[in-house]
Structure formats: C-alpha cells, structure tokens
C-alpha positions in Angstrom: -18.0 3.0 10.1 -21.1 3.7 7.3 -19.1 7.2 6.5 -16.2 4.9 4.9 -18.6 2.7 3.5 -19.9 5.7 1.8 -17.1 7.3 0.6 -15.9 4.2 -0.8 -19.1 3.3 -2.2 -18.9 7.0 -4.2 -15.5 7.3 -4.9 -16.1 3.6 -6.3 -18.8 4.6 -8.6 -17.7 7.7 -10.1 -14.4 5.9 -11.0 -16.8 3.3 -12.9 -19.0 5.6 -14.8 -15.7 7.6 -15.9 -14.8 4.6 -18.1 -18.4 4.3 -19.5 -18.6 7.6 -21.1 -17.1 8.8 -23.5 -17.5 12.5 -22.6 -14.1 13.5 -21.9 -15.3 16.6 -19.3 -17.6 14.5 -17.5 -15.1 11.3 -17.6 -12.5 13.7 -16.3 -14.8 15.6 -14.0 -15.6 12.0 -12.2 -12.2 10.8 -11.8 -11.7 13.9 -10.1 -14.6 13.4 -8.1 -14.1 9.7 -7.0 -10.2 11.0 -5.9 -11.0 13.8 -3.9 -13.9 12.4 -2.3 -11.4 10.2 0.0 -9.0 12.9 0.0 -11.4 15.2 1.5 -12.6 12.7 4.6 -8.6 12.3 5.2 -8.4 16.3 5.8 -11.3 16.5 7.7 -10.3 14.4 10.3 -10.3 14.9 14.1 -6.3 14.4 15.1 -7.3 11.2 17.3 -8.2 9.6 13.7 -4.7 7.8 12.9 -2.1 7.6 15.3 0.5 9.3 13.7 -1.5 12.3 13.4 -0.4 13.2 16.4 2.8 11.3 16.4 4.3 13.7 13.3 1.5 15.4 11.3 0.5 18.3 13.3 4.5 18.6 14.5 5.6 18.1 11.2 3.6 20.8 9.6 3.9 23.6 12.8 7.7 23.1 12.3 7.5 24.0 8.7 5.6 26.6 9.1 7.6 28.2 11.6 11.0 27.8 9.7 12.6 30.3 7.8 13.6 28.4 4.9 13.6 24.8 2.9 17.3 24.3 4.1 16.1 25.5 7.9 13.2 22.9 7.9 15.2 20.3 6.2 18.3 20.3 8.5 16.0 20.8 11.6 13.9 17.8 10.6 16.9 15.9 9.6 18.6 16.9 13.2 15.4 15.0 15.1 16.0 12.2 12.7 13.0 12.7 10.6 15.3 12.8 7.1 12.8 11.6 4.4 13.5 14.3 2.5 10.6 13.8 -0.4 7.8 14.0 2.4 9.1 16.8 4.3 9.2 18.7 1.2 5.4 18.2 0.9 5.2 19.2 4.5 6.9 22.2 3.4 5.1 23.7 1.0 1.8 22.4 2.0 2.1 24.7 5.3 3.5 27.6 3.3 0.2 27.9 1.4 -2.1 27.0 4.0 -2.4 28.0 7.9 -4.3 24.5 8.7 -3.1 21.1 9.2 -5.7 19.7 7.8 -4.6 20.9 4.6 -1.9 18.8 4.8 -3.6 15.3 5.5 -5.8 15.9 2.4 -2.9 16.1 0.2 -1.0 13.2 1.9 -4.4 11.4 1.0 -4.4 12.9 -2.4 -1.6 12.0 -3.5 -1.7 8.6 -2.5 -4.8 7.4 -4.3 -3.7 9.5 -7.0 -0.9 7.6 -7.5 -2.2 4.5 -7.6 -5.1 5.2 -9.6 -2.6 6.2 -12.3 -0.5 2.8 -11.6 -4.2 0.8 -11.7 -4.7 2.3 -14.9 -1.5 1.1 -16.2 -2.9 -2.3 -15.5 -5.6 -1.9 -17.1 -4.1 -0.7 -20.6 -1.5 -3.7 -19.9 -3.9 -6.8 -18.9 -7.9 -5.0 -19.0 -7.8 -4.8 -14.8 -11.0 -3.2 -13.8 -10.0 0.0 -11.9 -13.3 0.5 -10.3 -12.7 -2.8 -8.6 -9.1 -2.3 -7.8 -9.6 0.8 -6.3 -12.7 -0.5 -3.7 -10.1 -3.1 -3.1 -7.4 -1.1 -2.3 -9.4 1.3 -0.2 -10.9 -2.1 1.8 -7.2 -2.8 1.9 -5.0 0.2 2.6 -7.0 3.5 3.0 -7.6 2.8 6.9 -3.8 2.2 7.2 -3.1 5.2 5.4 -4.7 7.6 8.0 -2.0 6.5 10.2 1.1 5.8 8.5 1.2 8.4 6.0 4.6 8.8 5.1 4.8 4.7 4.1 1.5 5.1 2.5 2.4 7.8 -0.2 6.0 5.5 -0.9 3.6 2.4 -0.9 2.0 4.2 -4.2 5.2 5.2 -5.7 6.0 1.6 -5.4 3.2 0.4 -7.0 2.9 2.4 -9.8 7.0 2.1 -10.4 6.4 -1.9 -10.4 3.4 -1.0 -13.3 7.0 -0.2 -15.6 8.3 -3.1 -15.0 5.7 -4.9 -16.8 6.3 -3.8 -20.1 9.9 -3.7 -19.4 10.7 0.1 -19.1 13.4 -0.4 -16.0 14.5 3.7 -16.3 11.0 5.0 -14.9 11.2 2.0 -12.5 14.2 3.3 -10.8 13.2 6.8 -10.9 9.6 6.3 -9.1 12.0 4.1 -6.8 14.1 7.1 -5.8 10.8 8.8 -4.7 9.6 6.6 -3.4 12.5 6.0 -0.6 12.2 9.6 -0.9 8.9 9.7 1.0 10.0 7.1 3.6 12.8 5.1 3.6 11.1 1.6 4.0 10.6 1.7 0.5 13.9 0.4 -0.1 12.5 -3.2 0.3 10.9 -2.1 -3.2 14.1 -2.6 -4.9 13.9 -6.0 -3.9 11.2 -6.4 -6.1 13.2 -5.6 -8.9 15.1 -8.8 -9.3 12.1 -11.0 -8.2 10.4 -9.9 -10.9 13.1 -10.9 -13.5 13.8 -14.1 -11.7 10.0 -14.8 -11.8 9.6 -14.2 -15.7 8.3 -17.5 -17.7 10.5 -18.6 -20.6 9.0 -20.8 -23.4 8.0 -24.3 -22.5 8.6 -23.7 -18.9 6.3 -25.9 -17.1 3.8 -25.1 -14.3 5.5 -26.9 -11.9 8.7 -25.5 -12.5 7.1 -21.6 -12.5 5.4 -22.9 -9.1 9.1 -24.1 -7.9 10.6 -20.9 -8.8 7.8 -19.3 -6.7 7.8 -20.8 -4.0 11.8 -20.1 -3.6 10.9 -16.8 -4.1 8.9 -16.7 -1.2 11.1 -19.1 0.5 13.8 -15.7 0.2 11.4 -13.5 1.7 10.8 -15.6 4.2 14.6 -16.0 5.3 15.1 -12.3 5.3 12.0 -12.0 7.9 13.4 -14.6 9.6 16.5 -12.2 10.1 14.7 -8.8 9.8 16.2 -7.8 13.3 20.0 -8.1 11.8 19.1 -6.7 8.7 17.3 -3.3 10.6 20.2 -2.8 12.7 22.6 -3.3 9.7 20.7 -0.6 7.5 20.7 1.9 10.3 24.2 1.7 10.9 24.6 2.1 7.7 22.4 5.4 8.1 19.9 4.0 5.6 17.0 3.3 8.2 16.6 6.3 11.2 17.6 5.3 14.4 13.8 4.5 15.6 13.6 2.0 13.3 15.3 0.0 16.3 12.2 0.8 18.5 10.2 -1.7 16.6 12.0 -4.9 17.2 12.7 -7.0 19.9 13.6 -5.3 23.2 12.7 -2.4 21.3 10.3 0.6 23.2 7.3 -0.5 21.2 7.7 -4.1 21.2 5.7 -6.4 23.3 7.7 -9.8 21.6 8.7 -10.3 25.5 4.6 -10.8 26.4 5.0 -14.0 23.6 3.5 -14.4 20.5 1.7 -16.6 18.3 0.5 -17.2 14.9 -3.2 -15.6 14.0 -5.1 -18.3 12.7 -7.6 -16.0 11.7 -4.9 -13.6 9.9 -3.5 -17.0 8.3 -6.5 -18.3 6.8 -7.5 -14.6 5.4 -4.1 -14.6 3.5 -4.3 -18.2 2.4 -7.8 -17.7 0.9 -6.3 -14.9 -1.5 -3.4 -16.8 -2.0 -5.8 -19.4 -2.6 -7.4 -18.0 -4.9 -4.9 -16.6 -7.2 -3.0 -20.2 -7.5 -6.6 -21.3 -8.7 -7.0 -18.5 -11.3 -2.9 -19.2 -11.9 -3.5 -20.8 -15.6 -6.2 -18.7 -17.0 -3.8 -15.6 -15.9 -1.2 -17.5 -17.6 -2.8 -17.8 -20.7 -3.8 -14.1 -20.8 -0.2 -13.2 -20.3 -1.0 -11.3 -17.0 1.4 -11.9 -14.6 -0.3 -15.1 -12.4 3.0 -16.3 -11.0 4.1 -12.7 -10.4 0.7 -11.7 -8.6 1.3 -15.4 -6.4 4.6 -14.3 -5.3 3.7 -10.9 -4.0 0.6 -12.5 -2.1 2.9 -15.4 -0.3 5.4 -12.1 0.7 2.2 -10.6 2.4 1.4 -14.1 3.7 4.9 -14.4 5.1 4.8 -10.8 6.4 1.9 -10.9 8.1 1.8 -14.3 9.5 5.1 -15.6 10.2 7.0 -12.1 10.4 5.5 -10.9 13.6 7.0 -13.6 15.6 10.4 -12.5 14.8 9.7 -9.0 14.8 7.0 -6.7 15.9 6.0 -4.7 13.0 7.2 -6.3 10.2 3.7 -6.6 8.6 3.9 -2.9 7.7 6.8 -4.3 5.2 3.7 -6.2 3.4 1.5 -2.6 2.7 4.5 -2.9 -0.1 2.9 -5.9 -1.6 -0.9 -5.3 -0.7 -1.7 -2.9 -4.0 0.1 -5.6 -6.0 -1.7 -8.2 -4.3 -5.5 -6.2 -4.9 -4.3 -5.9 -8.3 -3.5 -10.0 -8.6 -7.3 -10.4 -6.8 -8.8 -7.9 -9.1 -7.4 -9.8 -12.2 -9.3 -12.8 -12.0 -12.3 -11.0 -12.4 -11.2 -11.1 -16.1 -11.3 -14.9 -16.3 -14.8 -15.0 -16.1 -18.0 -14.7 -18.6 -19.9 -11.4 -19.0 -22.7 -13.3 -17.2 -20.4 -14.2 -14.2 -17.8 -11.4 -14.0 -20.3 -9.4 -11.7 -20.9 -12.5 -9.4 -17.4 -13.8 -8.8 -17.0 -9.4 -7.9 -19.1 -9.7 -5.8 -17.6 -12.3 -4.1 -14.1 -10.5 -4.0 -15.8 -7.5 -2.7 -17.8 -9.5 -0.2 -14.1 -11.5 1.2 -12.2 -7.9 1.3 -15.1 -6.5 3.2 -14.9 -8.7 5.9 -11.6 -8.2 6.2 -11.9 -4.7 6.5 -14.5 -5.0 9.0 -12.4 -7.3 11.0 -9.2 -5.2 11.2 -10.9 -2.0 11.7 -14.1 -2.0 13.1 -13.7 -4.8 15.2 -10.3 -4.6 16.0 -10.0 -0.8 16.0 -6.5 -1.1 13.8 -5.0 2.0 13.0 -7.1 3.7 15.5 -9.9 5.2 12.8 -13.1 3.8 13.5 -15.6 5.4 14.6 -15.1 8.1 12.7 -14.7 11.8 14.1 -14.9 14.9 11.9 -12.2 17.6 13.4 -15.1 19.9 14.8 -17.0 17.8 16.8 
C-alpha cells in the first residue's frame, strides 16, 4: 500500500512545484518527473498486479511481436475479437521497439496520465482548477483501476480531455479526441452521450436555480433509464458490431455475472457518492457565479452515482461505464477548492484529500479491487 501512497505523494508534489517556478527547464523537468513516476510503478509490475495483465497484456504484446506486419497483427487481433484498433496499434509498436512487456504497461500508464494532465490543465486555464489536486484526486480515484483495465483507462483520458473542448465551445477537437478515444476501446462511445448533455445542461440568462436543478436532475433521470435497460442496449450495439461479442459476458446470464446469486444496493458505496454529490450541490452557486460549470460537474457526479449504485442491479459491470465520468467528477471536487479564502483553501484540501483517501483505502486495500494491493514489483 505505502509504495502508492508514495508515488502519489511525489508525483503530487513535483506537479505542484512545476507551477511555482518560473524556470521553464526545471518546471518542465518536474512535470516530467511527477508523470513518469506513476508510469514507471505501472511497468514494473509483477503480472498478478491488475487482472487484465494477464487477461490481454502479456498476450497482446507476444502476438505483436510475433506478427509479420501491422495488417498481420491487426486482422489476427480483429479475428479473436479484440478490434480496438487505436490500442492495438500501441501494442504494436511498443513490442517492435522493446523485447519486454513491461515496456508496454508503462506506456499504457503514460499515456493515460499524460492525457489527463493535459485535459486538467485545460481546466485550469479555463476556471483556475488546481492540477496538483486534481491529479492526487484522480490517482485516489482511477490509477488502481487503470492497472487493470487498461484499454478503458487510456479512452477514459481521451474522454476527458475531449470534454475540456467542449467548454469553450470548440466541438471539431471534441469529435476528433472522441474518435480516439473509441479507438482505444470501444466503451467510449457512451462519451458521445456527453455531447448533447452538455448543450442541454448550458444556463441561459435569468434561468433560475431551480429550473438548472430540474434540468439536472432529468439529465440524470436519462442516464438512469438507459442503465435501467443497459442489457438491451449491449446486445443491440453488438449486433450492430459496435460492442465485441464479450461484451455479452458481462450481463445477466452472462459467464462473468453472478446477478443470479442476488444483489443489493451498497449503502456504503451510496453514501460515498452522495457525499461528493453532496458536496458539489453545496458549492453549486459559488461555481455558478464563477462561470465554472457547477450544474455540469452535478450531472456527471449523479451519472457516477447512478452507475455505481443503482446500475449493478441491472447489470454486472455497469460501474466501469462511470470511470467515464470519475475525471469529470475529481475535476467538479477539485473546483470548489476555488471557492474558498487563501486562509481556508488548504483546509477544505485537506478535507477532499482526506474523503478520497478513504475511499481509496476502502476499494483497494480493503477490498482488494482490481486486484493491486499489496504491491509486487515483477522480480520478486
């Protein structure tokens, strides 16, 4: 556990000194720091670290390096049904230039907090988010999750940072990150979704607070329907070849399923996603007034409420649809912080910081989610 804590801790830090100089080399030298530092614990991983290490990574990157060609891989892949054709091309050329698989998890890594860190920046230029607290945030969040479900992870960025265009209205690189995005796996697609909740979610003038909270809560009230009916929808998409077949493994009756054992809400689960949704409605007005996005920030948090929560008793792992929302939702948390005084700013962090860590300590220490913890460097 205390190696994660670590690396956050670091990776945190130099991301927060790199915005207090002003020495370009050492600012850039930092940020370069504070990205590869989590990058490098993802490669050095034993293959026990993550489920799908073994699932796909290793067979992933041992069938690219034993094809002939791109088109050899690619058709091979998309033959055993693995056709996202933006990660395999990573797969490729990772194992052409290294003989180690471990190369290939450190760049899956890297270039998924790269990404965000690009799209938290974004926010920062566009509302003053702190970066170094998003960033702890989203590794509290996500970065367990993405030693496992790496594919989803590195479209979960491209997501994130294509939803960063949408806030000042520039809908071409939108669409563009989108299409990588599904690219890397195709779950992004529920990213598109995004796209018109975000319009329908935009304040006109002298719209009142109740009225934004209305058009809120139907916005989640959609979500919400469509989880209801996830298990039509799956089945639709893959005969429509959008989804891979094994999408249908993960809903009811499904081989990975256990809906048959009965299910219930997690009250524990519940009140963790009420407390940030809590929190955000309370910080909804000062947002407001700083033009950043409150209602927005509200909507994507009652999606990872709904997803979480209420989704797993119609479908078995339709909380991996909410690692969509989560970045958006750290970036929502991490807003608030700019509501506050100078003198309280580091206090109310703290708190945040304090709330996520639990969290994290919940899922995967206690719980063992994802299957990382403790943690097991590849030679030992």
């Amino acid at each position: 556990m205390a190696i994660y804590l670590v690396v956050f801790g670091l990776s945190t830090l130099c991301i927060y000194l790199a915005k207090t100089t002003k020495n370009k080399s050492i600012q850039k030298l930092l940020i370069i720091i504070g990205l590869l530092l989590p990058a490098i614990l993802a490669g050095l991983r034993a293959e026990n670290i993550g489920v799908d290490v073994k699932s796909y990574a290793i067979s992933f990157f041992e069938r690219a390096k034993q094809s002939d060609s791109i088109i050899d891989f690619l058709k091979n892949q998309s033959i055993l049904g693995n056709a996202d054709i933006g990660f395999n091309l990573i797969v490729y050329l990772v194992a052409k230039v290294a003989n180690d698989y471990h190369w290939s998890l450190f760049v899956y890594e890297l270039i998924a907090v790269t990404v965000v860190y690009i799209a938290f920046c974004r926010c920062e230029k566009l509302y003053g988010t702190p970066v170094w607290l998003v960033m702890l945030l989203y590794y509290f969040s996500m970065y367990n999750v993405s030693l496992n479900i790496m594919r989803q992870t590195i479209a979960v960025s491209f997501v994130t940072l294509a939803v960063t265009y949408l806030f000042d209205k520039q809908y071409k690189p939108y669409f563009v990150l989108m299409v990588i995005a599904f690219a890397m796996h195709s779950s992004a697609i529920l990213g598109f979704g995004i796209f018109p909740m975000y319009l329908f979610l935009q304040d006109k003038p002298g719209t009142s607070e109740k009225k934004q909270f209305l058009k809120g809560m139907f916005a989640v009230a959609v979500v919400g329907a469509i989880s209801v009916t996830i298990n039509n929808l799956v089945r639709l998409l893959v005969n429509m070849g959008i989804f891979r077949e094994n999408y249908l493994n993960y809903l009811s009756g499904g081989q990975f399923s256990t809906l048959s054992e009965g299910r219930s809400i997690s009250l524990i689960v519940a009140l963790i996603q009420a407390t940030y949704l809590l929190i955000l409605v309370v910080h909804f007005r000062y947002l407001n007034r700083r033009k950043m996005q409150g209602l927005f920030y509200i909507f994507a948090s009652g999606v990872v409420f709904m997803f979480t929560v209420l989704g797993p008793l119609f479908a078995e792992y339709i909380s991996r649809s909410s690692y969509f929302f989560i970045p958006l939702q750290m970036i929502g948390l991490s807003n608030t912080y700019t509501c506050y005084s100078e003198k309280s700013k580091n206090i109310w962090a703290w708190i945040l910081i304090a709330i996520l860590f639990a969290t994290w300590y919940r899922a995967y220490v206690l719980l063992n989610y994802a299957a990382t913890v403790p943690y097991q460097f590849y030679w030992d």
